[in-house]
Backbone as CSV, one residue per row, in Angstrom:
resi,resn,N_x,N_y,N_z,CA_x,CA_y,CA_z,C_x,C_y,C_z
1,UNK,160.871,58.107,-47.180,159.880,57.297,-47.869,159.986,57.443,-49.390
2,UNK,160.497,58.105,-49.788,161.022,58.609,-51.570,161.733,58.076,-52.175
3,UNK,162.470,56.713,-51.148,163.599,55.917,-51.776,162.774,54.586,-51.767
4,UNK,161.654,54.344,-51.118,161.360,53.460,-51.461,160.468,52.730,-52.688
5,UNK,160.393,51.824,-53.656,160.274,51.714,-55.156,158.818,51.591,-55.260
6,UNK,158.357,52.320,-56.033,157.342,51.932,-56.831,156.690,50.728,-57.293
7,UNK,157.493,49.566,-57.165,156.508,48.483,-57.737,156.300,47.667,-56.746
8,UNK,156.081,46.368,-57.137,154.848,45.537,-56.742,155.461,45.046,-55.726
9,UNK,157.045,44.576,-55.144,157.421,43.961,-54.368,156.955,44.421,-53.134
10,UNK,157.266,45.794,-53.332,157.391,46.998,-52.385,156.357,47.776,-51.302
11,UNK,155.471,47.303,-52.159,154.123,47.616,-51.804,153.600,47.476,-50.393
12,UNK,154.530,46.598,-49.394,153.679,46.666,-48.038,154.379,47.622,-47.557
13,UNK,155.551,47.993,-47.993,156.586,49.184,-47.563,156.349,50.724,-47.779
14,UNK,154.979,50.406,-48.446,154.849,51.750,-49.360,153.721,53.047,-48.097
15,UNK,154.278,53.282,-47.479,153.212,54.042,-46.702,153.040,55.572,-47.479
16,UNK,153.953,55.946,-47.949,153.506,57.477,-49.159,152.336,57.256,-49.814
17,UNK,152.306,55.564,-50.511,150.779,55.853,-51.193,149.360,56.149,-50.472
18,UNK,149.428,55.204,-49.528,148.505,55.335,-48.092,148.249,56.357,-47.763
19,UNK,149.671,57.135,-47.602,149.317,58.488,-46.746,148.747,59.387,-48.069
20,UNK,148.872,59.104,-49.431,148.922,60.317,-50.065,147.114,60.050,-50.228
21,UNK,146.818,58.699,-50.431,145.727,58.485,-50.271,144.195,58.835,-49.522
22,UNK,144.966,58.714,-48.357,144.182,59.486,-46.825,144.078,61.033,-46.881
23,UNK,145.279,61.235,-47.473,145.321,62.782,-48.111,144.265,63.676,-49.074
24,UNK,144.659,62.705,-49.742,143.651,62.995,-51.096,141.752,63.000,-50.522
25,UNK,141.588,62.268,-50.182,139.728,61.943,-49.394,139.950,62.986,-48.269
26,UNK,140.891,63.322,-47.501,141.036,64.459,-46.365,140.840,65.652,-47.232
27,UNK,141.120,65.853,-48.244,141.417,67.114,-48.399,140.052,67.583,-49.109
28,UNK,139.195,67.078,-50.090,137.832,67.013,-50.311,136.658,66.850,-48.950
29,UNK,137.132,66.198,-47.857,136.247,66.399,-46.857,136.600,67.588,-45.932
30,UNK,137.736,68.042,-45.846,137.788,69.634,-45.001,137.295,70.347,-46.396
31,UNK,137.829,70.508,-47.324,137.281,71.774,-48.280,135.937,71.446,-48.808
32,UNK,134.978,70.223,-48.503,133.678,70.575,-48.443,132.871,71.120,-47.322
33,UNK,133.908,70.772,-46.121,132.664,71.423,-44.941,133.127,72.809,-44.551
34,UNK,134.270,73.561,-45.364,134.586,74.495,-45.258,134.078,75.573,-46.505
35,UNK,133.484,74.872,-47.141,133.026,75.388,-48.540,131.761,76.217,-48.642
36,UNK,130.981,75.566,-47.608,129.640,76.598,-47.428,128.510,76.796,-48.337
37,UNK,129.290,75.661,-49.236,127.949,74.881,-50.906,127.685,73.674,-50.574
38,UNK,126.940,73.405,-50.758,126.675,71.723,-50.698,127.261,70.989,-52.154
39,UNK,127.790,69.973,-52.211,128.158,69.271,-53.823,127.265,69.086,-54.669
40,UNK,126.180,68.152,-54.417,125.282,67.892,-55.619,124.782,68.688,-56.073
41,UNK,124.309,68.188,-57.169,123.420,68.865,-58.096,121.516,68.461,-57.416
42,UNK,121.054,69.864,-56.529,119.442,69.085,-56.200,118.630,69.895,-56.742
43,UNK,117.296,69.781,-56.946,115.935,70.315,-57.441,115.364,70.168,-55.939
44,UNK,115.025,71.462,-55.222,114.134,72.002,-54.493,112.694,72.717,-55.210
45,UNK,111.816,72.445,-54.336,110.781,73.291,-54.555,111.043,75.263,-54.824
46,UNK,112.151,75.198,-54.262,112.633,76.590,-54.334,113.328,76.913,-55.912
47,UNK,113.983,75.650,-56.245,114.511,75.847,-57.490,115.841,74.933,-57.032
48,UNK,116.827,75.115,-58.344,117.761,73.896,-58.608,119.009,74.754,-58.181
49,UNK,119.442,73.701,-57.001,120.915,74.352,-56.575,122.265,73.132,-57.488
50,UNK,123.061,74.443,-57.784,123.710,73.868,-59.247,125.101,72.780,-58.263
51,UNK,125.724,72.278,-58.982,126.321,71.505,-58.397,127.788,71.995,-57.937
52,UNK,128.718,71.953,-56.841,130.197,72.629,-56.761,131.068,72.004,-57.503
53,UNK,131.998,73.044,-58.356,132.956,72.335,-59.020,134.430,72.367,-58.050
54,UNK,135.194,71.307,-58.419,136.468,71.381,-58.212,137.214,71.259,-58.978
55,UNK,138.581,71.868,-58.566,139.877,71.494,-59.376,140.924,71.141,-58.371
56,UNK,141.380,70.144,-59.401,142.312,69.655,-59.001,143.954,69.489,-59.360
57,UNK,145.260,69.717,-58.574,146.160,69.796,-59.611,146.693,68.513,-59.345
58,UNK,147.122,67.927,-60.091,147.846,66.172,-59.849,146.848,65.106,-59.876
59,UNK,147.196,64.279,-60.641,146.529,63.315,-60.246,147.243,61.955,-60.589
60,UNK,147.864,61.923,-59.548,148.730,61.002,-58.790,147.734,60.620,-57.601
61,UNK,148.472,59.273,-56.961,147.875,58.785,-55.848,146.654,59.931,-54.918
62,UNK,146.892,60.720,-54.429,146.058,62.017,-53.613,145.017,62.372,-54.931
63,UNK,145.513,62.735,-55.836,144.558,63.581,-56.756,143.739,62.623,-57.010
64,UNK,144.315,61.799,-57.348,142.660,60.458,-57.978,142.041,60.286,-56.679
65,UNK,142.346,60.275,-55.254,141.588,59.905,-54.568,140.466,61.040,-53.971
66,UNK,141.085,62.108,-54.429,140.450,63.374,-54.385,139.436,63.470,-55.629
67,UNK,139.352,63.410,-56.716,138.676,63.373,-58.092,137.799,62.042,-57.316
68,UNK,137.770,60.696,-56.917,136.722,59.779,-56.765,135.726,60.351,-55.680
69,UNK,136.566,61.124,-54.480,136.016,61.386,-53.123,134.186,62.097,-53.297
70,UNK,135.012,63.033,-54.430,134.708,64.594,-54.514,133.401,64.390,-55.512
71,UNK,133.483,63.005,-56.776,132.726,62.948,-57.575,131.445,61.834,-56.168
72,UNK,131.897,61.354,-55.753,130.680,60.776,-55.536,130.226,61.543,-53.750
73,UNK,130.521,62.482,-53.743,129.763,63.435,-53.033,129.239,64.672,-54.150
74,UNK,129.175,63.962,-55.579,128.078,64.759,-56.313,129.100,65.901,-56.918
75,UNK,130.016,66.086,-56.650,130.489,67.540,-57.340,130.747,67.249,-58.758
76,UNK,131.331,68.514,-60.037,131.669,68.426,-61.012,133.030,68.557,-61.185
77,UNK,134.237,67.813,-61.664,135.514,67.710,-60.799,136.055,67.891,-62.543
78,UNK,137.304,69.062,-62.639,138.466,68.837,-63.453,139.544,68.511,-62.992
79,UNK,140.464,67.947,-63.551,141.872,67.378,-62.809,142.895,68.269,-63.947
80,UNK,144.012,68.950,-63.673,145.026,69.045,-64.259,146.388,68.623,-63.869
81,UNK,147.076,67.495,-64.997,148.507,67.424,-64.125,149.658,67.311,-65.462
82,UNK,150.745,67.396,-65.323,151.484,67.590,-66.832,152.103,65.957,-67.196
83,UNK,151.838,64.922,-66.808,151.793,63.939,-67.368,150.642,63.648,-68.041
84,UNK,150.599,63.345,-69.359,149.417,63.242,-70.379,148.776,61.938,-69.895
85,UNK,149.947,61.147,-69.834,149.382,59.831,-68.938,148.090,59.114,-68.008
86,UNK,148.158,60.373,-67.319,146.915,60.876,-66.034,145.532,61.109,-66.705
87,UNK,145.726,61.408,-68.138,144.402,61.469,-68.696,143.297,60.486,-68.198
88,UNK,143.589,59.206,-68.811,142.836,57.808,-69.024,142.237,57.612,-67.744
89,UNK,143.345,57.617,-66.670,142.671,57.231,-65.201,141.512,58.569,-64.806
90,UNK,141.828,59.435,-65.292,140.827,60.893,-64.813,139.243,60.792,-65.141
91,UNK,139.199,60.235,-66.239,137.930,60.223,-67.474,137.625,59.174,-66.984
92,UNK,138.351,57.944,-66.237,137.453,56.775,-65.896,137.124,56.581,-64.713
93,UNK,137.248,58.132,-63.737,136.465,58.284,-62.583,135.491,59.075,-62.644
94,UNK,135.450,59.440,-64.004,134.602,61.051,-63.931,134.594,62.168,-64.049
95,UNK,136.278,62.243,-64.211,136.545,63.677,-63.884,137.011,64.209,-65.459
96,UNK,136.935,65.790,-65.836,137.459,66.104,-66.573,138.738,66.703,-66.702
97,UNK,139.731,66.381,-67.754,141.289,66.471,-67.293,141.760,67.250,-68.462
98,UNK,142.230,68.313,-67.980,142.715,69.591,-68.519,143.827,69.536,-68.902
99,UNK,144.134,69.863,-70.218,146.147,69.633,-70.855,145.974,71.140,-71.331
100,UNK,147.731,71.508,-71.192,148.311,71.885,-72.127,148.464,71.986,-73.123
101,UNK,147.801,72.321,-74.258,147.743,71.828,-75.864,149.527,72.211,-76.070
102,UNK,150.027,71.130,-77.100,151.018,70.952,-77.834,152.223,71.184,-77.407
103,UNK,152.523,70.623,-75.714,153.943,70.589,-75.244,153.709,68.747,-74.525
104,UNK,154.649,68.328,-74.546,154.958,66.521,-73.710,155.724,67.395,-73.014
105,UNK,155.374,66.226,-72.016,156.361,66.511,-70.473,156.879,64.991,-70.383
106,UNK,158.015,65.098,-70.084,158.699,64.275,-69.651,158.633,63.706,-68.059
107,UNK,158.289,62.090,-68.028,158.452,61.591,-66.796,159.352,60.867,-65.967
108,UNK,159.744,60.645,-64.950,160.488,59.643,-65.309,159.739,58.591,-63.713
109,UNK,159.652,57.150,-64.118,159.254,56.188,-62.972,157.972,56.886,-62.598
110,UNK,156.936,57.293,-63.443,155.626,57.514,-63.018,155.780,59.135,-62.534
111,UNK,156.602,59.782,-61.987,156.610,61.176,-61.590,157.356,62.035,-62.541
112,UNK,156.386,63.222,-62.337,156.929,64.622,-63.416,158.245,65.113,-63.304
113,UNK,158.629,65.369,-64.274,159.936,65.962,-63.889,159.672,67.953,-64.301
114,UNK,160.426,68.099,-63.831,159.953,69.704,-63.515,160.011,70.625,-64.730
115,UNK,158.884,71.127,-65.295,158.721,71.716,-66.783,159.466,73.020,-66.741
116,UNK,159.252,73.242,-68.351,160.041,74.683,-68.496,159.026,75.768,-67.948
117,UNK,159.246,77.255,-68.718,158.894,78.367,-67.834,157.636,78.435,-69.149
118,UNK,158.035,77.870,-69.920,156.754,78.521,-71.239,155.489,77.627,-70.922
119,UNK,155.751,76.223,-70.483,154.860,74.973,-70.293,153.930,75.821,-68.582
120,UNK,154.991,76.264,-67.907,154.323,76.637,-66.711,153.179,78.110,-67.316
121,UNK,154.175,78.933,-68.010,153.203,80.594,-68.226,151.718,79.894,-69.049
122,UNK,151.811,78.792,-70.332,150.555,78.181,-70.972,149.463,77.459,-70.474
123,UNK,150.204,76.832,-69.072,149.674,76.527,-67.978,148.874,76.927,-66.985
124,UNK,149.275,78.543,-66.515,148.722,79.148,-66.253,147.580,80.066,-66.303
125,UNK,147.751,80.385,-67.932,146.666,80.968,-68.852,145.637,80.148,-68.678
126,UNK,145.785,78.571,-69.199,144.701,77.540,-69.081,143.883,77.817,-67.472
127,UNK,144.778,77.798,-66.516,144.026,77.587,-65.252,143.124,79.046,-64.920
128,UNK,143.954,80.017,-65.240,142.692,80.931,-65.074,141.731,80.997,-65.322
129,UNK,141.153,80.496,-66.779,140.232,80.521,-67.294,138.981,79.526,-66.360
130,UNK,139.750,78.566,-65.928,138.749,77.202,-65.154,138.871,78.268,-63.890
131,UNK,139.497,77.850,-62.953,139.549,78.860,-61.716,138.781,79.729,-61.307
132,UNK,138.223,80.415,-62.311,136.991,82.055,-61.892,135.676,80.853,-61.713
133,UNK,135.721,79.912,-62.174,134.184,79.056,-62.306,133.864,78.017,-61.271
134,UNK,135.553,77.973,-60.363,135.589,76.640,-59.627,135.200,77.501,-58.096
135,UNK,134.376,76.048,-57.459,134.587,76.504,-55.872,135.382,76.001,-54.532
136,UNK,136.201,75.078,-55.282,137.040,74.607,-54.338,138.793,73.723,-55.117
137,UNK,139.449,74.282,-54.920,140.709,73.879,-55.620,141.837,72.857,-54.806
138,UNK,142.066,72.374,-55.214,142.721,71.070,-54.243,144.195,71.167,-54.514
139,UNK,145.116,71.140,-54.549,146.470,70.618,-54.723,147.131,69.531,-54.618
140,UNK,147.591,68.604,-55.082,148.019,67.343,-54.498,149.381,67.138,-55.652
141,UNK,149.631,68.179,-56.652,151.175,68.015,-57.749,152.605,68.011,-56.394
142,UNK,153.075,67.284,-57.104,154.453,66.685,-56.231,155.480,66.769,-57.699
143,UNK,156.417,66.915,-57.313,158.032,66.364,-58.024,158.732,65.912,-57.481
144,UNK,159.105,64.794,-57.397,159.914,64.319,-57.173,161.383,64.559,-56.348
145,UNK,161.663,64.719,-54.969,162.971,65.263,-54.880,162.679,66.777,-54.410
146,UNK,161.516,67.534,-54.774,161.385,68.950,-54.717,160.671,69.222,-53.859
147,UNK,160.448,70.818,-53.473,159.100,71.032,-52.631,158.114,71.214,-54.041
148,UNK,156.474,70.809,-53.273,155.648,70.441,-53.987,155.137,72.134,-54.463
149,UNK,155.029,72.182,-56.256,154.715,73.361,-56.224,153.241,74.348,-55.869
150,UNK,153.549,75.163,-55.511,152.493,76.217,-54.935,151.767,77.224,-55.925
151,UNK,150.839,77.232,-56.080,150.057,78.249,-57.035,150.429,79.794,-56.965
């Protein structure tokens, strides 16, 4: 399914987006009923239960559908992915989208191509910091050609 193209012709052929799609809303509905928080943000008579955050890595096809799933079951959602690109679509679902300060990544045909070791270690620093605060972390980063990387 990796050979087949990206654009518009292609599109009834395209079952990766579909599936990554179904993916993405699957993976916010097992890691909320496995989560053991509820998402929203509510005011009880008892007092105010705060809202669950997520993170997310990619946001490609799965990740945006994960960032929409996740925001309108109320959670507070960051997205990180190393195309800067991914910004615009992130912020206009809701979500907040985490960079790398002062490295470009190179793409090529909409997918990442695989960063250096300094972009990954600056990368990492960044995610720790979000990570201790989050309650549910999603994965959905792909490369192209590769296995998808693992935290």
């Amino acid at each position: 399914m990796d050979a087949v193209p990206r654009i518009s012709r292609a599109q009834k052929m395209d079952a990766l987006s579909s599936q990554a799609n179904l993916a993405g809303y699957k993976a916010v509905i097992l890691g909320a009923a496995a989560l053991g928080k509820i998402f929203p943000l509510l005011m009880t008579a008892a007092g105010t239960i705060t809202p669950a955050k997520v993170l997310i890595f990619g946001a490609g096809v799965a990740g945006l559908q994960a960032l929409a799933t996740a925001k309108r079951l109320g959670a507070v959602v960051e997205v990180t992915d190393v195309r800067p690109e991914t910004k615009e679509q992130v912020e206009s679902l809701g979500g907040r989208f985490l960079t790398v300060e002062g490295e470009g990544v190179q793409t090529e045909g909409g997918y990442a191509k695989e960063v250096s070791e300094e972009y990954l270690r600056k990368q990492k620093a960044m995610i720790e910091k979000h990570i201790q605060e989050t309650d549910l972390v999603i994965t959905t980063a792909q490369v192209i050609g590769k296995k998808a990387p693992i935290w």
